[in-house]
Backbone as numpy.savetxt, mean C-alpha at the origin, in Angstrom:
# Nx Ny Nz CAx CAy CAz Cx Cy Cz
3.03 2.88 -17.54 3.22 1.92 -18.62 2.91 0.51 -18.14
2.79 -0.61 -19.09 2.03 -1.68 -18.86 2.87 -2.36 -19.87
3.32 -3.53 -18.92 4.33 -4.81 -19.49 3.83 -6.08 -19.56
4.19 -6.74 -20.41 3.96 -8.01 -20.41 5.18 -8.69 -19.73
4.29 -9.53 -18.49 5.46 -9.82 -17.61 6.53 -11.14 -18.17
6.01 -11.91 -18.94 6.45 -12.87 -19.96 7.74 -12.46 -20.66
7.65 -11.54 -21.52 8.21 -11.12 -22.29 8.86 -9.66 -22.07
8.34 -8.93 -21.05 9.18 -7.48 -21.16 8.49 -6.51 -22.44
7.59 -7.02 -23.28 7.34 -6.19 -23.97 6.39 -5.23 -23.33
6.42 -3.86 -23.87 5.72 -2.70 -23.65 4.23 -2.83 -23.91
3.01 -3.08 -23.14 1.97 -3.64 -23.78 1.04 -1.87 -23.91
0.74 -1.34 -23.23 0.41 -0.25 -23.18 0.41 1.30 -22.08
0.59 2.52 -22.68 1.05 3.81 -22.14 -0.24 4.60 -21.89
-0.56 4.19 -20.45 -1.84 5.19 -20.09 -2.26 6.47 -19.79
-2.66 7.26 -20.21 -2.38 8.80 -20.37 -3.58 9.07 -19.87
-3.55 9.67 -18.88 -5.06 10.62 -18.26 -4.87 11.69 -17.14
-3.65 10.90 -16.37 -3.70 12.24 -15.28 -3.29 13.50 -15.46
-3.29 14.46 -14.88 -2.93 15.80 -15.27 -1.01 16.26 -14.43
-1.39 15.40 -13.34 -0.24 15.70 -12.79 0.73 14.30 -12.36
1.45 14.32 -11.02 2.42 12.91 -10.79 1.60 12.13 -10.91
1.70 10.98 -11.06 0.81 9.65 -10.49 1.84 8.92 -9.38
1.17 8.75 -7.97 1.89 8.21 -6.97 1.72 6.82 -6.60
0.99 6.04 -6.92 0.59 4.88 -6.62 0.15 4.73 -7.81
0.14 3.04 -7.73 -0.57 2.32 -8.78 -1.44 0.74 -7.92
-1.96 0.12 -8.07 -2.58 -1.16 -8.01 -3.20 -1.81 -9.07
-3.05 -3.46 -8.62 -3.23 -4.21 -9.97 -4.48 -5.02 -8.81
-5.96 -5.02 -9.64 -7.10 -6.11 -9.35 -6.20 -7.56 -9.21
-6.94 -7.99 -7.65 -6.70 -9.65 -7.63 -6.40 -10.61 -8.74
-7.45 -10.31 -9.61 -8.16 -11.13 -11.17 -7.16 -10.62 -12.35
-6.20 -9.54 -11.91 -5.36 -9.05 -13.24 -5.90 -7.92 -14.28
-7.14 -7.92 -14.01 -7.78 -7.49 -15.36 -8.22 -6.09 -15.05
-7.58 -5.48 -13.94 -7.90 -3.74 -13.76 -6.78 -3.06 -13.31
-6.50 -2.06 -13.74 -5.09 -1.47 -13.09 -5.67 -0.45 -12.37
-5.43 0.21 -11.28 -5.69 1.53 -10.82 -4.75 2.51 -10.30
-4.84 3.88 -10.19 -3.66 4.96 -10.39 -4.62 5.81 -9.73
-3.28 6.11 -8.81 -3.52 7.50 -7.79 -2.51 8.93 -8.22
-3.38 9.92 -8.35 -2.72 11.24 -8.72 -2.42 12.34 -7.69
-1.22 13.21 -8.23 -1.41 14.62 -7.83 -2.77 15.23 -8.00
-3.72 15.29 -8.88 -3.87 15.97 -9.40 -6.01 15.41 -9.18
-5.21 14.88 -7.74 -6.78 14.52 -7.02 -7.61 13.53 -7.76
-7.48 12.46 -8.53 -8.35 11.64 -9.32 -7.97 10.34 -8.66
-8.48 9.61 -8.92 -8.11 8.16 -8.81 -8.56 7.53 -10.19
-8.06 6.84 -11.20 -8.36 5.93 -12.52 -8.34 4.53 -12.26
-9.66 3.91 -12.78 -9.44 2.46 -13.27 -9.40 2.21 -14.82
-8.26 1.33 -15.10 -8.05 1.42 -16.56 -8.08 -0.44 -16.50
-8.74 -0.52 -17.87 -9.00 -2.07 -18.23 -7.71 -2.86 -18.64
-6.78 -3.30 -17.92 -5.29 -4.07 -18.03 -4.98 -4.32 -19.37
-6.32 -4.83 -20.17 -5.83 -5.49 -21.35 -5.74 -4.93 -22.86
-6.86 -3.50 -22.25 -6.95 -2.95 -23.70 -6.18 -1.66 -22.99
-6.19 -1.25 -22.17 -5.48 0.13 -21.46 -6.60 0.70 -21.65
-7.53 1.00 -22.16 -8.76 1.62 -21.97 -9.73 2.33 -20.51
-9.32 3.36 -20.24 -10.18 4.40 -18.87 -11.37 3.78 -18.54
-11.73 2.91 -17.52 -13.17 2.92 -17.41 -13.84 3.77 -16.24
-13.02 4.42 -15.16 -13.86 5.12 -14.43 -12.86 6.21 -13.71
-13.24 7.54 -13.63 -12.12 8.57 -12.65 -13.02 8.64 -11.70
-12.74 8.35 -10.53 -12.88 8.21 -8.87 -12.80 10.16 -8.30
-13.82 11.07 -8.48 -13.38 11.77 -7.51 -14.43 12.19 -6.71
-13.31 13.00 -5.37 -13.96 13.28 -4.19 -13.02 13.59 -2.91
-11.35 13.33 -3.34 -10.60 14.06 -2.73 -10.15 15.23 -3.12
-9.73 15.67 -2.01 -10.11 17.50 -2.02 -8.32 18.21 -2.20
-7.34 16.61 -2.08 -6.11 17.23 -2.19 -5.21 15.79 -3.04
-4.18 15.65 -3.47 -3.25 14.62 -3.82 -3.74 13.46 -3.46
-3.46 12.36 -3.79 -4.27 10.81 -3.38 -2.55 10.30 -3.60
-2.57 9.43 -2.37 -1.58 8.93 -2.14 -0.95 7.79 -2.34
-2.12 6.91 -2.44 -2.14 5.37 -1.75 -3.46 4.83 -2.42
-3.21 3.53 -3.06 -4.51 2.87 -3.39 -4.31 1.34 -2.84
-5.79 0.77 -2.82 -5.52 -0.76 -2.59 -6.60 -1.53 -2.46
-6.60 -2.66 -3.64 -7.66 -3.63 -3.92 -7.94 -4.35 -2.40
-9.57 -4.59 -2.75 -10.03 -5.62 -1.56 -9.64 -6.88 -2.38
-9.21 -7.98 -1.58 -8.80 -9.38 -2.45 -9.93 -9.62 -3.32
-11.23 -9.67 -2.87 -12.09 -9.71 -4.27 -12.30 -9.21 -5.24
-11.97 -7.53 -4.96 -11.95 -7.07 -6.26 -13.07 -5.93 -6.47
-13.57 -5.75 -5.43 -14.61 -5.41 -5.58 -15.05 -3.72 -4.92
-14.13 -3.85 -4.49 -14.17 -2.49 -3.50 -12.49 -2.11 -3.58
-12.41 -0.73 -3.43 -11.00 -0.17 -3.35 -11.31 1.12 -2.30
-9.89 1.46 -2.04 -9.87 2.03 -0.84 -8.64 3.02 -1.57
-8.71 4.67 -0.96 -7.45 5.23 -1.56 -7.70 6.73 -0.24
-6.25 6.96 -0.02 -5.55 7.72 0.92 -4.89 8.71 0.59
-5.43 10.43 0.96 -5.44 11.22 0.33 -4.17 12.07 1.46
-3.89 13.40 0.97 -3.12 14.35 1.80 -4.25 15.53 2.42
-5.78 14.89 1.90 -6.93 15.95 2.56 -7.22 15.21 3.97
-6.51 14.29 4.30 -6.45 13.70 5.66 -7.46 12.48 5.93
-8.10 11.85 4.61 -8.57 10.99 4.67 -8.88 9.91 3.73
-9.31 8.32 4.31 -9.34 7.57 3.18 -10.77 6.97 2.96
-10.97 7.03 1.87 -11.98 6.69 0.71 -12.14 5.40 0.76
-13.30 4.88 0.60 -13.71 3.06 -0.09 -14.88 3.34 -1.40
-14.53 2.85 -2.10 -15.21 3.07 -3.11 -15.67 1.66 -3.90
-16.82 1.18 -4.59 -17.78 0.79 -5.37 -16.97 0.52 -6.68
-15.85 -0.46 -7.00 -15.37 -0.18 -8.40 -16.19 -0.78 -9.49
-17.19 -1.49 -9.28 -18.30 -1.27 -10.03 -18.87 -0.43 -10.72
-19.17 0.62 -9.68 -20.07 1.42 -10.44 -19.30 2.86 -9.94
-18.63 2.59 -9.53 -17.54 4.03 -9.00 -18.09 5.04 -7.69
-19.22 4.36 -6.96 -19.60 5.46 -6.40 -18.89 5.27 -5.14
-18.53 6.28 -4.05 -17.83 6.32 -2.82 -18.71 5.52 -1.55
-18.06 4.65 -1.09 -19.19 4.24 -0.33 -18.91 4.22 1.15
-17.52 4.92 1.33 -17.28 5.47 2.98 -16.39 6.11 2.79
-16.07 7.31 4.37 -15.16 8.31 3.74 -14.51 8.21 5.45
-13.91 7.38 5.65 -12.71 7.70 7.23 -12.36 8.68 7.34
-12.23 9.60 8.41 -11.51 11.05 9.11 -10.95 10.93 10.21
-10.42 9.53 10.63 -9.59 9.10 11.91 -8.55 9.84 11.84
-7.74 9.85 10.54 -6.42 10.43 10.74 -6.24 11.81 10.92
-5.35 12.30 11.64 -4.93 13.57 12.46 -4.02 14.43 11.50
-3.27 13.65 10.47 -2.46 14.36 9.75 -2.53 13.67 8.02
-1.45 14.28 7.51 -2.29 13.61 5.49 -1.93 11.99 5.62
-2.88 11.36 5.05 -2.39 10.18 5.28 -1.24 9.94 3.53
-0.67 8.48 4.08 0.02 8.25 3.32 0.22 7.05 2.65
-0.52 6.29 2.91 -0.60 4.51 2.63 -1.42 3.84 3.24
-2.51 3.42 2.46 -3.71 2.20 2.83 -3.48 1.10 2.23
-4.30 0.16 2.88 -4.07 -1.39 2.96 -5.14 -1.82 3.64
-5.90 -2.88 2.46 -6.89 -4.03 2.90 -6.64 -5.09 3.54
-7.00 -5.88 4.92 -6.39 -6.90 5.48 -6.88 -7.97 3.81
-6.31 -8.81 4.24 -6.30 -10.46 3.55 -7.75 -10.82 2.85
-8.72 -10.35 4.34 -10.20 -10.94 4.32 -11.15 -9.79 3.67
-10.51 -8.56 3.96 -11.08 -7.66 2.94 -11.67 -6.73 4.49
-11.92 -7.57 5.64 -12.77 -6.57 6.65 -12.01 -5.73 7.73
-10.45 -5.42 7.30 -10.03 -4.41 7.75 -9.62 -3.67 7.18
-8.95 -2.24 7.21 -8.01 -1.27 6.53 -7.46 -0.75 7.94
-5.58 -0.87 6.79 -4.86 -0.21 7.90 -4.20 1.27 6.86
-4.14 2.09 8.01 -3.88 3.20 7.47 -3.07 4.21 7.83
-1.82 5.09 7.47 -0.62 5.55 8.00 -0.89 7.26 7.52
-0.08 7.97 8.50 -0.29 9.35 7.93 1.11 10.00 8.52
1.10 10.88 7.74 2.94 11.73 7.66 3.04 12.07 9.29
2.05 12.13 9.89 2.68 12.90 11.60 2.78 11.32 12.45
2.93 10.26 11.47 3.33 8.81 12.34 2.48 8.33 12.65
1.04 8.45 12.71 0.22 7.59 13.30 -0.64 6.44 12.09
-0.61 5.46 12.85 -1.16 4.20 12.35 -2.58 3.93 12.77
-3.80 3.66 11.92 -5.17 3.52 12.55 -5.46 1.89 11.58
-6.26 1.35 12.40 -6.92 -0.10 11.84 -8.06 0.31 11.88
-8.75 0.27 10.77 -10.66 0.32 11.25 -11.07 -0.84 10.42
-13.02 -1.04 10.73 -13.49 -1.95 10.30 -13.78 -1.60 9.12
-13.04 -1.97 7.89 -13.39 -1.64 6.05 -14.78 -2.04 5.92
-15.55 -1.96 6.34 -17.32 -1.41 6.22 -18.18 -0.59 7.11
-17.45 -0.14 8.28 -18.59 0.57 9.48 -17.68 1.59 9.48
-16.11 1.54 9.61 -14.90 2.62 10.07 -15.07 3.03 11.36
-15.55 1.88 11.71 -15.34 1.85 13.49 -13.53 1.72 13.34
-12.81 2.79 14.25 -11.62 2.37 14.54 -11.28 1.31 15.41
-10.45 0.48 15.56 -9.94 -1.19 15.88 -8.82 -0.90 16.86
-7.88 0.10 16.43 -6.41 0.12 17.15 -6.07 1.28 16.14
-5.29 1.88 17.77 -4.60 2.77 17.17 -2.93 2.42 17.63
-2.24 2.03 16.23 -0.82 1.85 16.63 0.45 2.98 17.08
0.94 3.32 17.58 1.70 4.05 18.28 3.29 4.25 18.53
4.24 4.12 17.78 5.89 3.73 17.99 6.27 5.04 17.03
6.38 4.87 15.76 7.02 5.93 14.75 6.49 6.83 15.12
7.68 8.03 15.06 7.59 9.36 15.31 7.86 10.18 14.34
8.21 9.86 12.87 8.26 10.20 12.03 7.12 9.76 10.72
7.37 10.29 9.63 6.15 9.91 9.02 6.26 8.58 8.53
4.71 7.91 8.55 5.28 6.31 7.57 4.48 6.45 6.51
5.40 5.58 5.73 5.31 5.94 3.81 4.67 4.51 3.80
4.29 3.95 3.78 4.17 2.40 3.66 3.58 1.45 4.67
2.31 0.86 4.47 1.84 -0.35 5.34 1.17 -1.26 4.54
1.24 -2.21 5.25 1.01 -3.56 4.81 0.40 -4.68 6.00
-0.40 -5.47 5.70 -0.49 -6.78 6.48 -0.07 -8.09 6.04
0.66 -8.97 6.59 1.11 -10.28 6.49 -0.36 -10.98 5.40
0.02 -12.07 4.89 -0.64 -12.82 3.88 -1.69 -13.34 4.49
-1.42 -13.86 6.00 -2.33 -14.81 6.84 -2.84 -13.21 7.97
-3.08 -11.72 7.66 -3.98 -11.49 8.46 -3.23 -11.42 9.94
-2.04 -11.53 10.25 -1.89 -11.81 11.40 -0.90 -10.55 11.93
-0.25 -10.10 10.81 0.80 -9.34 11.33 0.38 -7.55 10.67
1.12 -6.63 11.18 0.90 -5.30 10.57 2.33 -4.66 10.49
2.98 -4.17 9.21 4.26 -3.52 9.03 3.73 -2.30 8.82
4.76 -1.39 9.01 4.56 0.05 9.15 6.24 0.71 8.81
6.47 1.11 7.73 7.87 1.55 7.38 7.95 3.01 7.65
8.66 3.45 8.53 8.88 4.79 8.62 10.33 5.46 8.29
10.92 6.57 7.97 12.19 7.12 7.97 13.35 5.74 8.13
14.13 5.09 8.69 15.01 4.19 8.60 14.81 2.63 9.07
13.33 2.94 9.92 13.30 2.22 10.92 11.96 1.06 9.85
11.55 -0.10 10.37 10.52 -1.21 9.84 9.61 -1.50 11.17
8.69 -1.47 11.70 8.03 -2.16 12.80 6.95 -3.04 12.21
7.26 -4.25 13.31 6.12 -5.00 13.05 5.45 -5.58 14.15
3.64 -5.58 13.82 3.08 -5.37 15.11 2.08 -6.45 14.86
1.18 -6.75 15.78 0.62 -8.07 16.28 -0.96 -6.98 15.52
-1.50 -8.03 14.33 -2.56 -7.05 14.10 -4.36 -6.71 15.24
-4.21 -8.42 16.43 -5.32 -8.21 17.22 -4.85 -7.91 18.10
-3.75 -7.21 18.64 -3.24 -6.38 19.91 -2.97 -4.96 19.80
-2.00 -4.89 18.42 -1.65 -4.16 18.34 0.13 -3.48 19.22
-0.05 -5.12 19.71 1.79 -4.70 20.37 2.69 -5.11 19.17
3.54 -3.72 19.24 5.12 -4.09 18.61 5.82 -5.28 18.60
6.10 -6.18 18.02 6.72 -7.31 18.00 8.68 -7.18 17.12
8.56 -7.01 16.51 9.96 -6.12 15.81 9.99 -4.79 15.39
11.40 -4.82 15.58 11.68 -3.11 14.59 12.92 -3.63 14.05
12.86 -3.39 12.43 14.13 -4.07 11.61 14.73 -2.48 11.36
15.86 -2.86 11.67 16.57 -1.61 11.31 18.19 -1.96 11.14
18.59 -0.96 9.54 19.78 -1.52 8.75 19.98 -0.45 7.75
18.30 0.05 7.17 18.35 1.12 6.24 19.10 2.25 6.69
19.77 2.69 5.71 20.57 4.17 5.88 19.52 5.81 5.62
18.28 5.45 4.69 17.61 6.11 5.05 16.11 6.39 4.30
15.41 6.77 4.00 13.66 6.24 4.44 13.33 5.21 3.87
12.39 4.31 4.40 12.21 3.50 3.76 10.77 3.64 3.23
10.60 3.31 1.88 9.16 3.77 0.65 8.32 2.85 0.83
8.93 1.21 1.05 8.12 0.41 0.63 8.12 -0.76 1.37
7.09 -1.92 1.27 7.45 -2.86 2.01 6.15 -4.16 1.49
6.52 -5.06 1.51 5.86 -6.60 0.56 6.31 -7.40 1.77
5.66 -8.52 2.44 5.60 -9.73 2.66 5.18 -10.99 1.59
6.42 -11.84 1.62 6.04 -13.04 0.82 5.18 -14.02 1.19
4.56 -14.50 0.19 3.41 -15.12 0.31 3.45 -16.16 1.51
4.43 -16.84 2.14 4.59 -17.74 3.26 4.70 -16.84 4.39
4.71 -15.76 4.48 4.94 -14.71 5.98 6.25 -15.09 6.86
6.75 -15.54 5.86 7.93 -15.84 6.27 9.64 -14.89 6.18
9.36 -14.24 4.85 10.19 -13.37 4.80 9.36 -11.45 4.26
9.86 -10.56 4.23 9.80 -9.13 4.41 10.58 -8.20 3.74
10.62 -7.60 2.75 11.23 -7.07 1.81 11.11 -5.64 1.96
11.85 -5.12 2.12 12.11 -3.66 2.29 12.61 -2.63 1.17
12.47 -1.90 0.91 12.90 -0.85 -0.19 13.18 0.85 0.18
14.07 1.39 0.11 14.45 2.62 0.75 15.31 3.26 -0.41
15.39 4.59 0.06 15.75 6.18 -0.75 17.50 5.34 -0.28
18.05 4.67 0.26 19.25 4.41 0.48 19.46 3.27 -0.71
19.17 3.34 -1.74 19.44 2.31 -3.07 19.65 0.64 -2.94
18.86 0.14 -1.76 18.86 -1.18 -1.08 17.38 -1.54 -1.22
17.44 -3.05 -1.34 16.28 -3.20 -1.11 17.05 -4.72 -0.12
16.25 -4.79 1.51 17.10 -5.54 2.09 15.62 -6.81 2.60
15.87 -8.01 2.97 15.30 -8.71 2.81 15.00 -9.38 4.55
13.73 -9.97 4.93 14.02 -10.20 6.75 13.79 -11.52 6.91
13.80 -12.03 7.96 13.43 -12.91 8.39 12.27 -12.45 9.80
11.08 -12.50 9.51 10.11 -11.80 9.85 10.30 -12.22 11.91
10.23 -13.56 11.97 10.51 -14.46 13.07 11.36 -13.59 13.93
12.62 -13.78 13.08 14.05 -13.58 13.87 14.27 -12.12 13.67
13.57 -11.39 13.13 14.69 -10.04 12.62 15.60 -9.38 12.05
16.26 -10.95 11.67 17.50 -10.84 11.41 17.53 -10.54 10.08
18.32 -9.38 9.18 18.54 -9.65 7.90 19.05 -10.75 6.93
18.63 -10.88 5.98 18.73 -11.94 5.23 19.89 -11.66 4.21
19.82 -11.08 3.61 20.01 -10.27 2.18 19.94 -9.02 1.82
20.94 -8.25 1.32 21.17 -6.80 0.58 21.10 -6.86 -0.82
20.18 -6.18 -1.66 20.01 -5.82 -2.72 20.45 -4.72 -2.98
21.39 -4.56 -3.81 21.67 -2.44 -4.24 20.82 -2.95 -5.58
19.84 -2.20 -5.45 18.82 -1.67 -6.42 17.99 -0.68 -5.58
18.05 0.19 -7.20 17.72 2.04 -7.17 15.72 1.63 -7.21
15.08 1.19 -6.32 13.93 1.32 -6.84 12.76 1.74 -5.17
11.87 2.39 -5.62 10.73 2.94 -4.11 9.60 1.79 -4.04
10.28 0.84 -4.75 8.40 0.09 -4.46 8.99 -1.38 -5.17
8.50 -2.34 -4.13 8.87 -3.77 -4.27 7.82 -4.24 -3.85
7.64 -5.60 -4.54 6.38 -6.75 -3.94 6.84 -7.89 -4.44
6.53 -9.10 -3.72 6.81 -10.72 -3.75 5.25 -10.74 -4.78
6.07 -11.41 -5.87 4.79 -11.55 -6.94 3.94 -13.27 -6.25
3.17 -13.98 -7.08 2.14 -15.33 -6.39 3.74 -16.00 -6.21
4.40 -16.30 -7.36 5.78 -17.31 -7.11 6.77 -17.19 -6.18
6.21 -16.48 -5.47 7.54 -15.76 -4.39 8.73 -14.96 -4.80
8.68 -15.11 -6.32 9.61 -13.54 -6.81 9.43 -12.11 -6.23
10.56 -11.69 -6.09 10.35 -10.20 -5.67 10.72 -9.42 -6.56
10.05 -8.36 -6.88 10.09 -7.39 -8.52 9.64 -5.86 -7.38
């Protein structure tokens, strides 16, 4: 469903997939929504009229994970057939297909500049490659459980990786561990940095969504709210 963030009204109910839909993403520009399925598709639907303009396929199992390049121009989506996709949202055609990962992946992410992707898969491992050659960059290494969730800092500099209770955050041109926030009672789904990289928002199956101080580690703030997926909107609201 599709809200008008103004008002709360219901703007439109998009109907196409056959099965769950697990992800969603919203274009830089506002004006494209996209949706990842059970049921192996990926959709771009036009924000304003809700109108289908293109089904994405070519994964061979569930699609997990989607995520705009800041321009807009390319998308990237992370399947349980053990690999992630970049695709042409232009004209829809696939225009690289990564097989770094060892197990299903579970969450992709475009750096800032558009010329990396970081990418997580259920047996814990974290890969960075170059989002146009898929030369791999770093392979990150700490969680031993699966991670549901990655992200890079606003400025490009940092890499989060949310696994089972635990948060790590790692240096994105080294690739060393720099924190591990830990407070959640138990997995954590999701994870947003605010637009200053200053604070880190967490969301977990434990009905919290808890807030960091990226620097220090230190928690900030406890939210009891029931929700798997949080992001710091441009104003620094978190929804």
């Amino acid at each position: 469903r599709v809200w008008d963030a103004a008002t709360g009204q219901e703007m439109h109910t998009l109907r196409g997939h056959s099965d769950v839909v697990w992800s969603v993403s919203v274009s830089p520009d506002g004006r494209r929504l996209v949706s990842a399925g059970y049921d192996k598709t990926v959709k771009v639907w036009d924000a304003v009229t809700g109108g289908e303009t293109l089904t994405l396929k070519g994964h061979s199992s569930r699609v997990t994970s989607v995520s705009f390049s800041r321009d807009g121009t390319r998308l990237a989506t992370a399947s349980y057939d053990k690999t992630v996709k970049l695709w042409d949202v232009a004209t829809g055609q696939e225009a690289l297909t990564l097989k770094g990962q060892n197990g299903n992946v579970t969450s992709v992410s475009f750096s800032p500049d558009g010329k990396r992707l970081l990418s997580a898969s259920k047996n814990g491992t974290v890969n960075l490659c170059d989002a146009f050659t898929g030369q791999e960059l770093l392979t990150v290494k700490g969680h031993t459980e699966a991670v549901r969730s990655v992200c890079f800092s606003p400025d490009g500099t940092r890499l989060v990786c949310a696994s089972a209770k635990t948060v790590k955050v790692w240096d994105a041109a080294t690739g060393q561990e720099t924190r591990t926030l830990k407070g959640h009672t138990l997995y954590v789904n999701s994870v947003s940095f605010s637009r200053d990289v200053r604070r880190l928002a967490t969301a977990s199956d434990d009905k919290t969504v808890r807030v960091w101080n990226v620097d220090t580690g230190k928690e900030i703030e406890c939210l009891q709210i029931h929700t798997r997926c949080i992001i710091y909107d441009r104003n620094g609201q978190l929804i």
